[in-house]
C-alpha positions in Angstrom: -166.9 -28.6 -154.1 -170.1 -29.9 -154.7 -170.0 -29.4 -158.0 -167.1 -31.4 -158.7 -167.9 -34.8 -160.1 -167.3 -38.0 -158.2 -166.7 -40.4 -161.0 -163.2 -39.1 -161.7 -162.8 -35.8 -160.5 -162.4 -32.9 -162.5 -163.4 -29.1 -162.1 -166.7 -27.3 -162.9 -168.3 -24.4 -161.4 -166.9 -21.4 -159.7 -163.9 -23.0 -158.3 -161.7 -22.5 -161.1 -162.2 -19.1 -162.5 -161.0 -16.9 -159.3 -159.1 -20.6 -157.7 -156.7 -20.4 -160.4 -156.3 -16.1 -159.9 -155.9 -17.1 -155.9 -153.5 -19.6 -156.6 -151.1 -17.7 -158.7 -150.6 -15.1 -156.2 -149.9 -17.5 -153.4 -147.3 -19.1 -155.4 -145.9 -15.7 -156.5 -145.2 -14.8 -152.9 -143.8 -18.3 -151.8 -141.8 -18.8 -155.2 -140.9 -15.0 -155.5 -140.5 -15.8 -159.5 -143.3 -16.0 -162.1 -142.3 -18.7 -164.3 -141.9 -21.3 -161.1 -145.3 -19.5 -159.8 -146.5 -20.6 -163.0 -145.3 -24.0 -162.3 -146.8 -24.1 -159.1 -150.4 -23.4 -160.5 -150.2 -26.3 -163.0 -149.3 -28.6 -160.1 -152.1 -27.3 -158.0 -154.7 -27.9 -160.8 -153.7 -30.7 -161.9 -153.9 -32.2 -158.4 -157.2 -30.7 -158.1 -158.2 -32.5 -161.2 -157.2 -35.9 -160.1 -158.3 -35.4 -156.5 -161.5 -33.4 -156.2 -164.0 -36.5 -155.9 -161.9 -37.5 -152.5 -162.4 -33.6 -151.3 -164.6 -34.0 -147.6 -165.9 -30.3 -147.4 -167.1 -31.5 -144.0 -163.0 -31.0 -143.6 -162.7 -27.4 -144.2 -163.2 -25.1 -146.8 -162.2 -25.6 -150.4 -160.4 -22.5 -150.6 -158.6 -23.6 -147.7 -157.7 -26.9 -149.5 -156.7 -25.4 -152.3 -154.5 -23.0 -150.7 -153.0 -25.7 -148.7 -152.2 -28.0 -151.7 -151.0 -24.4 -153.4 -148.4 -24.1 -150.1 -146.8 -27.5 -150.4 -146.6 -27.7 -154.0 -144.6 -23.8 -153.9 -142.7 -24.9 -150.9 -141.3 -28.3 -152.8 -140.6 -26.1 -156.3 -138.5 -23.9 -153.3 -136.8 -26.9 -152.1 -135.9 -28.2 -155.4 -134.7 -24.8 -156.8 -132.4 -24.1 -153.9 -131.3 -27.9 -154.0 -130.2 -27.4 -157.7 -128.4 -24.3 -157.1 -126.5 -25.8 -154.0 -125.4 -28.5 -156.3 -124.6 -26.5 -159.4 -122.5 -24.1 -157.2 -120.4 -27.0 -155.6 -120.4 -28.6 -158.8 -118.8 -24.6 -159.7 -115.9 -24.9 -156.7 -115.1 -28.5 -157.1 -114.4 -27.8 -160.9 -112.8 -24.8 -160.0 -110.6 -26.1 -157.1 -109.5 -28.9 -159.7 -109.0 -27.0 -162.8 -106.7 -25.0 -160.8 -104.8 -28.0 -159.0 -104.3 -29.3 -162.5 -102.9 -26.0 -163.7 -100.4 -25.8 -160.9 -99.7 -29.4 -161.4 -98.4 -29.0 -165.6 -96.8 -25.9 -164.4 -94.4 -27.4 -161.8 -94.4 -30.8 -163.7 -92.4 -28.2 -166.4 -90.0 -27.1 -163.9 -91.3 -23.3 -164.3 -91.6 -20.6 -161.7 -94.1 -18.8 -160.8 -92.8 -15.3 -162.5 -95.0 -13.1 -160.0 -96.9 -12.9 -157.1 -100.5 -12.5 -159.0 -99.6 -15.7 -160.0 -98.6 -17.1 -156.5 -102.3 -15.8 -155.6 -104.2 -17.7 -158.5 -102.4 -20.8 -157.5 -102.4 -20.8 -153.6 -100.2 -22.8 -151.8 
């Protein structure tokens, strides 16, 4: 990392040509989807651009560094995707579960029967 600048950080050298390669297919195996791997890479780069001047190779290896900031950033984009689908899905069964209380509700408000017992199964009890 030596050949990073101190003043603001920023990449040079051999980091970046076979880093960003490296990267990719770490976040391809956490992420398991190319477009959030993609994601993932932009992060990573973008935090090694704003952080490289604090990066202490007496700490460990850059490779190692970048893999580790590659881990947590694929991890999070993880997180956040499964979070979202959690949500959207008991967004799907609340809407669901009311759409069909409200059904049930007009159709009793109306005095109707149920004709069948399909119907008996759309509507449960």
């Amino acid at each position: 990392m030596q050949d990073f600048p101190k003043r603001r950080g920023g990449l040079q050298g051999p980091v970046c040509p076979h880093g960003a390669a490296a990267v990719r297919r770490l976040a391809v195996q956490v992420v398991k989807r190319s477009e959030l791997a993609e994601e993932v890479v932009q992060e990573v780069l973008v935090q090694v651009w704003l952080s490289a001047g604090r990066f202490d190779p007496s700490r460990g290896e850059p490779r190692v560094w970048l893999f580790t900031l590659t881990h947590r950033s694929a991890v999070e984009v993880v997180r956040r995707e499964q979070t979202c689908h959690e949500r959207d899905s008991r967004h799907d069964r609340e809407t669901t579960a009311l759409g069909q209380a409200t059904v049930k509700k007009l159709i009793l408000r109306r005095g109707r029967q149920m004709p069948d017992k399909s119907s008996r199964e759309v509507f449960p009890q």
